[in-house]
N, CA, C, O and CB atoms as a CASP TS submission, in Angstrom:
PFRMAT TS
TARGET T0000
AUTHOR 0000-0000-0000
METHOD Language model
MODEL 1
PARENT N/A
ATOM      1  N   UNK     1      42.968 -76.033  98.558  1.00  0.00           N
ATOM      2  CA  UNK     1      43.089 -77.427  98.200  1.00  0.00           C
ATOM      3  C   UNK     1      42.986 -78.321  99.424  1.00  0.00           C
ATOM      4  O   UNK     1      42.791 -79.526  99.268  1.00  0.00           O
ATOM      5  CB  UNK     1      44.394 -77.672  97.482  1.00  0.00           C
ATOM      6  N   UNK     2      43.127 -77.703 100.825  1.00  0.00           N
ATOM      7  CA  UNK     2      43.034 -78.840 101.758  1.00  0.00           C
ATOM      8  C   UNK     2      41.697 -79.196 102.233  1.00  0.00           C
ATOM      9  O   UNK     2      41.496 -80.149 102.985  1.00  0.00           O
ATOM     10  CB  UNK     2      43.825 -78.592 102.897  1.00  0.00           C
ATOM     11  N   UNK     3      40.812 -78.439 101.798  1.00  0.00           N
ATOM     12  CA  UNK     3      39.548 -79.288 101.887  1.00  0.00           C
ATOM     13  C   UNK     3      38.932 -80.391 101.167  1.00  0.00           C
ATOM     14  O   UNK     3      37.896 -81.040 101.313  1.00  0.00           O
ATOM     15  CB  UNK     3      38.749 -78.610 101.819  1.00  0.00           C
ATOM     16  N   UNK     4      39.967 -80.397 100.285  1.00  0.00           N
ATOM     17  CA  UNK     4      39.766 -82.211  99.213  1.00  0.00           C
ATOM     18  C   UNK     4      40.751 -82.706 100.409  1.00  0.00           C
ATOM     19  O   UNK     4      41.842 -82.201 100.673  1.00  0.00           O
ATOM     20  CB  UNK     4      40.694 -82.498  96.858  1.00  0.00           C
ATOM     21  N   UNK     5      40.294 -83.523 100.907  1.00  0.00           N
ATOM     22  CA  UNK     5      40.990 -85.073 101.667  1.00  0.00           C
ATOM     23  C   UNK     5      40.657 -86.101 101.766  1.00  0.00           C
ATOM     24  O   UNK     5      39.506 -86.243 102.180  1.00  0.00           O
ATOM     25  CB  UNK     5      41.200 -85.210 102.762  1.00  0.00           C
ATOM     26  N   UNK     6      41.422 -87.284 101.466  1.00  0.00           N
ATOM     27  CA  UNK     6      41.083 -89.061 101.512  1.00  0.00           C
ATOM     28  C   UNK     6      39.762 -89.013 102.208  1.00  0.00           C
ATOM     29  O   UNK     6      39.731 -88.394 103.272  1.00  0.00           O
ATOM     30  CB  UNK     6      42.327 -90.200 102.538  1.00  0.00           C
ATOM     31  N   UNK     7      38.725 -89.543 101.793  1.00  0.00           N
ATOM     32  CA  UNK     7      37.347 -90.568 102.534  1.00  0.00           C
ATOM     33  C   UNK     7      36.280 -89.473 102.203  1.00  0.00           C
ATOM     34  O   UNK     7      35.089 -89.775 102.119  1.00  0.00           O
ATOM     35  CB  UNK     7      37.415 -91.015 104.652  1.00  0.00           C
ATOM     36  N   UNK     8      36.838 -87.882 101.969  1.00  0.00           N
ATOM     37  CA  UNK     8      35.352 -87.713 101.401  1.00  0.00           C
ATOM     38  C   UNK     8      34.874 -87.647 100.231  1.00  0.00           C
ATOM     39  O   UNK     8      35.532 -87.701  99.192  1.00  0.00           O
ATOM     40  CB  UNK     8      34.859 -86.798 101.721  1.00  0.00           C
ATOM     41  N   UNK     9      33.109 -87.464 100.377  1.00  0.00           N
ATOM     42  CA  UNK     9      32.565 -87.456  98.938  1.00  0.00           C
ATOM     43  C   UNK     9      32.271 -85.842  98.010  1.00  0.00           C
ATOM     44  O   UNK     9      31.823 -84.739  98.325  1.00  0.00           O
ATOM     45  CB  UNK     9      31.068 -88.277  99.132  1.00  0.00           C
ATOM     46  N   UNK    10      32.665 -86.304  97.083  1.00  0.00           N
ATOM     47  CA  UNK    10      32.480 -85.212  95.608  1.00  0.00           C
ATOM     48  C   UNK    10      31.173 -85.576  94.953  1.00  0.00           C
ATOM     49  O   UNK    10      30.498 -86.554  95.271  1.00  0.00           O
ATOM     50  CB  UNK    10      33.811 -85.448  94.254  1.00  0.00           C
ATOM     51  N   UNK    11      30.890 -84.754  94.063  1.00  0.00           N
ATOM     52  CA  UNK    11      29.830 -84.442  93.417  1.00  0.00           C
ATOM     53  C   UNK    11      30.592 -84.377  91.641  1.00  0.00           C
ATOM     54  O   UNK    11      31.722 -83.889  91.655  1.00  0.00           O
ATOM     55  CB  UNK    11      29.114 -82.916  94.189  1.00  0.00           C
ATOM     56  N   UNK    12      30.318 -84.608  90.880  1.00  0.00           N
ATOM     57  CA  UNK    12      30.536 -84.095  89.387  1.00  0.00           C
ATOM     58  C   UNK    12      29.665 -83.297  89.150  1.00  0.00           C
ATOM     59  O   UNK    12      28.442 -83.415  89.223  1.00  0.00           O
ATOM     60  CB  UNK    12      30.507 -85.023  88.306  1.00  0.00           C
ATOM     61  N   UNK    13      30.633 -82.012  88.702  1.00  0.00           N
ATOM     62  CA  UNK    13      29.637 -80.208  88.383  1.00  0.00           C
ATOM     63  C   UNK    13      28.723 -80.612  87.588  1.00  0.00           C
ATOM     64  O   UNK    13      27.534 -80.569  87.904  1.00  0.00           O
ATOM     65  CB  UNK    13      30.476 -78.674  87.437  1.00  0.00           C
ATOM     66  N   UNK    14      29.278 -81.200  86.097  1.00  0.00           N
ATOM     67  CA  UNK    14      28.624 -81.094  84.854  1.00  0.00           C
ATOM     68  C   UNK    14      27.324 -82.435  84.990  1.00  0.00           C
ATOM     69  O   UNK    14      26.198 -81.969  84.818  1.00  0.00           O
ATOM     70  CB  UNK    14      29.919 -81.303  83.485  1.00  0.00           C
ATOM     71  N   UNK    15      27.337 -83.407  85.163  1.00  0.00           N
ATOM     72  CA  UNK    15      26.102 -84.633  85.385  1.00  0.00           C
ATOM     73  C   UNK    15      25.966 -84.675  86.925  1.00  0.00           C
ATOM     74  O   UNK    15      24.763 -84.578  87.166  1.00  0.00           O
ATOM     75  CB  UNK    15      26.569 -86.398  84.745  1.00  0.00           C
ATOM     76  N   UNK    16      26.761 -84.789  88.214  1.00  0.00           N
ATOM     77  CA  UNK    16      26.378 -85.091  89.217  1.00  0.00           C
ATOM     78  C   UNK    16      26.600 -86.215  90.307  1.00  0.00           C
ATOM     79  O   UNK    16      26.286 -86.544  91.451  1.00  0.00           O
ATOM     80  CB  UNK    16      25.576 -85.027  88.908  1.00  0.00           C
ATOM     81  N   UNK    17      27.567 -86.700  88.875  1.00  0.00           N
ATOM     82  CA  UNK    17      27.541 -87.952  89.345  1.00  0.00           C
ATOM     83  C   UNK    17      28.521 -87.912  91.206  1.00  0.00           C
ATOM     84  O   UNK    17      29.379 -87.147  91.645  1.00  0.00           O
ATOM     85  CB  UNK    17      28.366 -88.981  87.892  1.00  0.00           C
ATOM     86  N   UNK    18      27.806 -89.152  91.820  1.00  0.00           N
ATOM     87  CA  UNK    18      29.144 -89.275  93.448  1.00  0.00           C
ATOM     88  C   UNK    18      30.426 -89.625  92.944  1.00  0.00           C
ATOM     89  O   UNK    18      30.737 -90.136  91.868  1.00  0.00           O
ATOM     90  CB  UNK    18      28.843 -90.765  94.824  1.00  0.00           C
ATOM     91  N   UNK    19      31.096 -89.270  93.884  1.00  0.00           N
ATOM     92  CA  UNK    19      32.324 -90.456  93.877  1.00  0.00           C
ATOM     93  C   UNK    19      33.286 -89.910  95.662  1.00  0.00           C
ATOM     94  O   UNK    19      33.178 -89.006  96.492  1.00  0.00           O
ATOM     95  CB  UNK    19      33.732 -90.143  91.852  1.00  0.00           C
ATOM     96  N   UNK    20      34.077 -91.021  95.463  1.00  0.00           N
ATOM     97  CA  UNK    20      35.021 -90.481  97.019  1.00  0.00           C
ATOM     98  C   UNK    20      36.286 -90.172  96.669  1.00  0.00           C
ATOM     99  O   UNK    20      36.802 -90.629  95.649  1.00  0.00           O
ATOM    100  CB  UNK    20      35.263 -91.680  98.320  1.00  0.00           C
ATOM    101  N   UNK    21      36.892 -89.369  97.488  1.00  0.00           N
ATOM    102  CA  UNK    21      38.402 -89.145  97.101  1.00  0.00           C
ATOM    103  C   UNK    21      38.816 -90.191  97.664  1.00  0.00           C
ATOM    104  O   UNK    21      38.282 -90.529  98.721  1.00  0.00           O
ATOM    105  CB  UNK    21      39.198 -87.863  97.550  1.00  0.00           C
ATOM    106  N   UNK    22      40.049 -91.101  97.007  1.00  0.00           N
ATOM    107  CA  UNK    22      40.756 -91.562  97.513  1.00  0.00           C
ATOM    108  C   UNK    22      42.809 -91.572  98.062  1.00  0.00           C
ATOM    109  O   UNK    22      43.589 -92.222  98.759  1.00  0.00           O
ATOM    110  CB  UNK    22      40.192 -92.197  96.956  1.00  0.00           C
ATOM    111  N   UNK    23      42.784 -90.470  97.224  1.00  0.00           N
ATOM    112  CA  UNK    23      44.227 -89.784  97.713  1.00  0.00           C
ATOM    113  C   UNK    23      44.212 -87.717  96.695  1.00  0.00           C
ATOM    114  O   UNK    23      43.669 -87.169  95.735  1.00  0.00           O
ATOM    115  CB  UNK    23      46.052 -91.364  96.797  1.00  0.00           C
ATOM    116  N   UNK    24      44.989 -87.463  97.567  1.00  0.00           N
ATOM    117  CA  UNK    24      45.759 -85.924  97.371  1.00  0.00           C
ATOM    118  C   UNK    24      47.192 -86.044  97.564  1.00  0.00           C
ATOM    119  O   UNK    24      47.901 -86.620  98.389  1.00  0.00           O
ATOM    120  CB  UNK    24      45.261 -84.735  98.493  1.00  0.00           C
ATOM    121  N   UNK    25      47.457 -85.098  96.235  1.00  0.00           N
ATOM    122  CA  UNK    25      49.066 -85.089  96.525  1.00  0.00           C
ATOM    123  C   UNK    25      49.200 -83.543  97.158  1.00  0.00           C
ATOM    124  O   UNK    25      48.379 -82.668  97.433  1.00  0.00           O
ATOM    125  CB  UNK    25      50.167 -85.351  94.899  1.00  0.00           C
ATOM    126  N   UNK    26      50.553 -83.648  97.241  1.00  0.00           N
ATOM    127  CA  UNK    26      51.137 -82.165  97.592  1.00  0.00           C
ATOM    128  C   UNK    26      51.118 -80.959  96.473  1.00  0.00           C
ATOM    129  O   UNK    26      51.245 -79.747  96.647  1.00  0.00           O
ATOM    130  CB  UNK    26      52.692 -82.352  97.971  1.00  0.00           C
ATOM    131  N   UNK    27      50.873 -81.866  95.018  1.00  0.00           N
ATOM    132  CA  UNK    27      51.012 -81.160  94.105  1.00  0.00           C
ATOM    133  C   UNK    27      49.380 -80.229  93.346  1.00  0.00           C
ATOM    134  O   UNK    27      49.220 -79.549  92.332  1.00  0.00           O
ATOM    135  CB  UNK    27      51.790 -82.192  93.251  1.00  0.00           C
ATOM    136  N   UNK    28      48.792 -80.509  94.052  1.00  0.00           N
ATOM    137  CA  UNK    28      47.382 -80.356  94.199  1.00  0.00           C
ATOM    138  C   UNK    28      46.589 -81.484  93.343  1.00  0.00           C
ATOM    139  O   UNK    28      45.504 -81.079  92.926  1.00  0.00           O
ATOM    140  CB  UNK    28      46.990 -78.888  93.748  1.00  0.00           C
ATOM    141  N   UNK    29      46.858 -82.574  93.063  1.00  0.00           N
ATOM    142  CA  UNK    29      46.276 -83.630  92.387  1.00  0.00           C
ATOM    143  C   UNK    29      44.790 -84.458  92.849  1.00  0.00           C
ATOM    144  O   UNK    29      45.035 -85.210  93.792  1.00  0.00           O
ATOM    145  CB  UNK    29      47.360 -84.525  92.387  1.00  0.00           C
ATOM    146  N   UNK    30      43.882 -84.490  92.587  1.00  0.00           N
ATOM    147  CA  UNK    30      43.082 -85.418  93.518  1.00  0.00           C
ATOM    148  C   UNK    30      42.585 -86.832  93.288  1.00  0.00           C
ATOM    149  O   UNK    30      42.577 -86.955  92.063  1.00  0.00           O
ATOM    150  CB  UNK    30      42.006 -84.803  93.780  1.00  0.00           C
ATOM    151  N   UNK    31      42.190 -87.900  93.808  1.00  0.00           N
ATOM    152  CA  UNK    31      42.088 -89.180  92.844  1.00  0.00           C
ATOM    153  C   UNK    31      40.675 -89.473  93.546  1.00  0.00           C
ATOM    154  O   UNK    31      40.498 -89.343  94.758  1.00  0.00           O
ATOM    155  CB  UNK    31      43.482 -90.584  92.953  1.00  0.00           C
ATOM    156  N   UNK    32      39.858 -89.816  92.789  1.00  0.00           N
ATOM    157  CA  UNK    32      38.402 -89.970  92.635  1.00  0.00           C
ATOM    158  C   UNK    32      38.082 -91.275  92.242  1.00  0.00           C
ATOM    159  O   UNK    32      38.184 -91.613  91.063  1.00  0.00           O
ATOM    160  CB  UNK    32      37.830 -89.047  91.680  1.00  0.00           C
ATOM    161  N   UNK    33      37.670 -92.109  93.198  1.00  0.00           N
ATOM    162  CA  UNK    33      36.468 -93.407  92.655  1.00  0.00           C
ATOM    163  C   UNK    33      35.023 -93.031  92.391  1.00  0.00           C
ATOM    164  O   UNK    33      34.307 -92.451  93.207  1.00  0.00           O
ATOM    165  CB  UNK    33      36.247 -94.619  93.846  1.00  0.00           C
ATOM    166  N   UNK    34      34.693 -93.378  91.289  1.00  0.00           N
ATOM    167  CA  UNK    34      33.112 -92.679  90.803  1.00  0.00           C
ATOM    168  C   UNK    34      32.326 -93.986  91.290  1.00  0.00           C
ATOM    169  O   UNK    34      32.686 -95.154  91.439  1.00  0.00           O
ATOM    170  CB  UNK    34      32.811 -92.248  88.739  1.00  0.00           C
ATOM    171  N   UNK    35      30.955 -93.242  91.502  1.00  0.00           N
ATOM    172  CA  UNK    35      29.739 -94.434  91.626  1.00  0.00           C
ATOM    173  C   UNK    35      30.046 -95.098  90.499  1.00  0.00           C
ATOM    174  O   UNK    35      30.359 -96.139  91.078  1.00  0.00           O
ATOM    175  CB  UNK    35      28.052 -93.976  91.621  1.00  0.00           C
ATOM    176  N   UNK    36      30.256 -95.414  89.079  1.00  0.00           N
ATOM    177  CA  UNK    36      30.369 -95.566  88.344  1.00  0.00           C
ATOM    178  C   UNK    36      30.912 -96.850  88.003  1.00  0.00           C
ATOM    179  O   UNK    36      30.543 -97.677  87.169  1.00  0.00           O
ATOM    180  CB  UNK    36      30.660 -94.748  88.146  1.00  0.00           C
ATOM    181  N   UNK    37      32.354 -96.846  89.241  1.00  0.00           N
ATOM    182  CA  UNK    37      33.668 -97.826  89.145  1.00  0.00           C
ATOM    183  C   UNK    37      34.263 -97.257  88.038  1.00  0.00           C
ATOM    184  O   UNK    37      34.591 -98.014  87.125  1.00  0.00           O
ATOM    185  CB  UNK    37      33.429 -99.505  88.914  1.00  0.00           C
ATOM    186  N   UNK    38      34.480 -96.002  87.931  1.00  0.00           N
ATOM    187  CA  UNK    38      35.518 -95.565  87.230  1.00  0.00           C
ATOM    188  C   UNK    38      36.485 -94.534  88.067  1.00  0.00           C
ATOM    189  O   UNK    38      36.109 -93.873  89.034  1.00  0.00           O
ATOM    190  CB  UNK    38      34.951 -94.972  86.003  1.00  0.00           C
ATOM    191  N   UNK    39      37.852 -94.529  87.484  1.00  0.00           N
ATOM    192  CA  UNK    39      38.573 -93.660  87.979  1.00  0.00           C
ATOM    193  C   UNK    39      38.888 -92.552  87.880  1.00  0.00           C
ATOM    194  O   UNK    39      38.605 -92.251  86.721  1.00  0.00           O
ATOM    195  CB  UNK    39      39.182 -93.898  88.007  1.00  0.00           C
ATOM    196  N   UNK    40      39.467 -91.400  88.547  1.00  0.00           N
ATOM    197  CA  UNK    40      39.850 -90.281  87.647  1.00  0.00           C
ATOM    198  C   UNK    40      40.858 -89.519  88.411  1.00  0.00           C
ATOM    199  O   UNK    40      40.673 -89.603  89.625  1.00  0.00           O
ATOM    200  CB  UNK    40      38.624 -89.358  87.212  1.00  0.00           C
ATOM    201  N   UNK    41      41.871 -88.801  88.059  1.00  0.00           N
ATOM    202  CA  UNK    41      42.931 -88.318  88.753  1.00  0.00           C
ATOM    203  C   UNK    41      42.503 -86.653  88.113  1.00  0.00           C
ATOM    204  O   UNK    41      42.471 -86.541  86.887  1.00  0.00           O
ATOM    205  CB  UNK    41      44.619 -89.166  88.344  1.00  0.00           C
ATOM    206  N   UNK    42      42.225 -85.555  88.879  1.00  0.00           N
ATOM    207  CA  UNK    42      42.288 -83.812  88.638  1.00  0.00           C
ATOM    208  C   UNK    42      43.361 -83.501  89.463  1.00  0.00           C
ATOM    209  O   UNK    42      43.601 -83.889  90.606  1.00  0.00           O
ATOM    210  CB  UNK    42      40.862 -82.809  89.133  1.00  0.00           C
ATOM    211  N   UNK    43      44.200 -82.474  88.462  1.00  0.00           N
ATOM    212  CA  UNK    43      44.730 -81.545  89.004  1.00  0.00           C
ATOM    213  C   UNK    43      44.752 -80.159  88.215  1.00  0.00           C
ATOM    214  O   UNK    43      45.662 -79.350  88.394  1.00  0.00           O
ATOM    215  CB  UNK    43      45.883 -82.018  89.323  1.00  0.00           C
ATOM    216  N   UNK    44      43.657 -79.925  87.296  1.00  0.00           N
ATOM    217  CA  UNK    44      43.613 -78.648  86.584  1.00  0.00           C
ATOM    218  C   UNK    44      41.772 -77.871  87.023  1.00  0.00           C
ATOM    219  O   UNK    44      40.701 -78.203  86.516  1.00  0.00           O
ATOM    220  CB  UNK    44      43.935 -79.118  84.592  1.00  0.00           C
ATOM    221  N   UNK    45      42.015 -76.846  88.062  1.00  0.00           N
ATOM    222  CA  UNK    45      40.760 -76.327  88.126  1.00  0.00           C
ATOM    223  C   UNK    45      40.080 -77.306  89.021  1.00  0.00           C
ATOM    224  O   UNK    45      38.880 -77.414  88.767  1.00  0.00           O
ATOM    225  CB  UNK    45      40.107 -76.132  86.757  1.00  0.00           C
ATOM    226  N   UNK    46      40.406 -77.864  89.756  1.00  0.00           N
ATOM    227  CA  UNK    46      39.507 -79.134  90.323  1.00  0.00           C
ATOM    228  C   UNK    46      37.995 -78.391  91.126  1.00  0.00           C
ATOM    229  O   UNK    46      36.773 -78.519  91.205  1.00  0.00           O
ATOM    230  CB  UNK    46      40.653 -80.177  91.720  1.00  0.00           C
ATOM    231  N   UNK    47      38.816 -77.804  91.464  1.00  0.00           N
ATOM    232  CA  UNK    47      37.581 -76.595  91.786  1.00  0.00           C
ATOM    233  C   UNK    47      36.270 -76.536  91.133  1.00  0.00           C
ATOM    234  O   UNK    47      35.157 -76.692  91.635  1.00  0.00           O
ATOM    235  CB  UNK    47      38.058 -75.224  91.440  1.00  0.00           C
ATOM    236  N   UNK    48      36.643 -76.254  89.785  1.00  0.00           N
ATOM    237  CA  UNK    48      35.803 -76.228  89.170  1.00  0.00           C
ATOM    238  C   UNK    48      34.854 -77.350  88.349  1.00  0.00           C
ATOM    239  O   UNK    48      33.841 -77.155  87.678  1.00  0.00           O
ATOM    240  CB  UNK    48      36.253 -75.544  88.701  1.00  0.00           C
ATOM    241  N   UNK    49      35.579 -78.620  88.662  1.00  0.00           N
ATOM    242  CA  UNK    49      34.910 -80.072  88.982  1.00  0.00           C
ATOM    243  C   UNK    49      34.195 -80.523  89.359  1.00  0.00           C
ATOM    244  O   UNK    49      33.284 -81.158  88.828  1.00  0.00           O
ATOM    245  CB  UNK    49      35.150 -80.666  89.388  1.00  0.00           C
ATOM    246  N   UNK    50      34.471 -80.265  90.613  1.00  0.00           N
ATOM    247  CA  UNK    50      34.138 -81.092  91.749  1.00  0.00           C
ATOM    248  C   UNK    50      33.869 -80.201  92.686  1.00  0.00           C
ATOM    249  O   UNK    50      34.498 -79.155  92.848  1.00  0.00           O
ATOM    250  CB  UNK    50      35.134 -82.047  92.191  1.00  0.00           C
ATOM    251  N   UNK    51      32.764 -80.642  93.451  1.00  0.00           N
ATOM    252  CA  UNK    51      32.254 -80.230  94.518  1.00  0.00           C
ATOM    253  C   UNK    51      31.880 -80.976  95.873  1.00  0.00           C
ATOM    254  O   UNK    51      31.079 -81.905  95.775  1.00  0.00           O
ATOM    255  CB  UNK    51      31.378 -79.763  94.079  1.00  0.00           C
ATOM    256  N   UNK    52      32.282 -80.721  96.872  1.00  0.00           N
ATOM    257  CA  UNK    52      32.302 -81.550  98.030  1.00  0.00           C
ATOM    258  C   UNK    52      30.847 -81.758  98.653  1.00  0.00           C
ATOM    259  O   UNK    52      30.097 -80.785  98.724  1.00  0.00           O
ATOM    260  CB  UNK    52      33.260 -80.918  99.056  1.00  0.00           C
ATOM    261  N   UNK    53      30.454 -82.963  99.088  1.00  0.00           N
ATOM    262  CA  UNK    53      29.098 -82.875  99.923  1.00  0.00           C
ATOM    263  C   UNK    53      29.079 -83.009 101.399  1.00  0.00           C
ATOM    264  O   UNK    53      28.067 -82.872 102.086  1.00  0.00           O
ATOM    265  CB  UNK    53      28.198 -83.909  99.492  1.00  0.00           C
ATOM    266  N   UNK    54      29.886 -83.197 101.699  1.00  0.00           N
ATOM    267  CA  UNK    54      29.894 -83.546 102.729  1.00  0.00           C
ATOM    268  C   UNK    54      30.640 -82.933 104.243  1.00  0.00           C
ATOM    269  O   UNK    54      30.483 -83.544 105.300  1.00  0.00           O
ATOM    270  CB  UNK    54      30.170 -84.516 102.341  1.00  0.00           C
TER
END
């Protein structure tokens, strides 16, 4: 989980879409701004979400 950290960018598995992390908890949670301007908070499988580009 510590390679999700604040400022970088993700990928969405299933369409692709960007987005940036903008916080991680301790609890393994991650919070995501999408190209989109939408939000999204994972903490189940994020792994299997999201993928880092950067």
């Amino acid at each position: 989980m510590s390679e999700y950290q604040k400022g970088k960018q993700v990928r969405w598995h299933e369409d692709g879409e960007m987005g940036i992390i903008l916080w991680t908890t301790n609890r393994g949670s991650v919070g995501v701004k999408w190209s989109s301007g939408e939000y999204g908070e994972y903490n189940y499988k994020v792994n299997e979400l999201l993928m880092l580009t950067d």
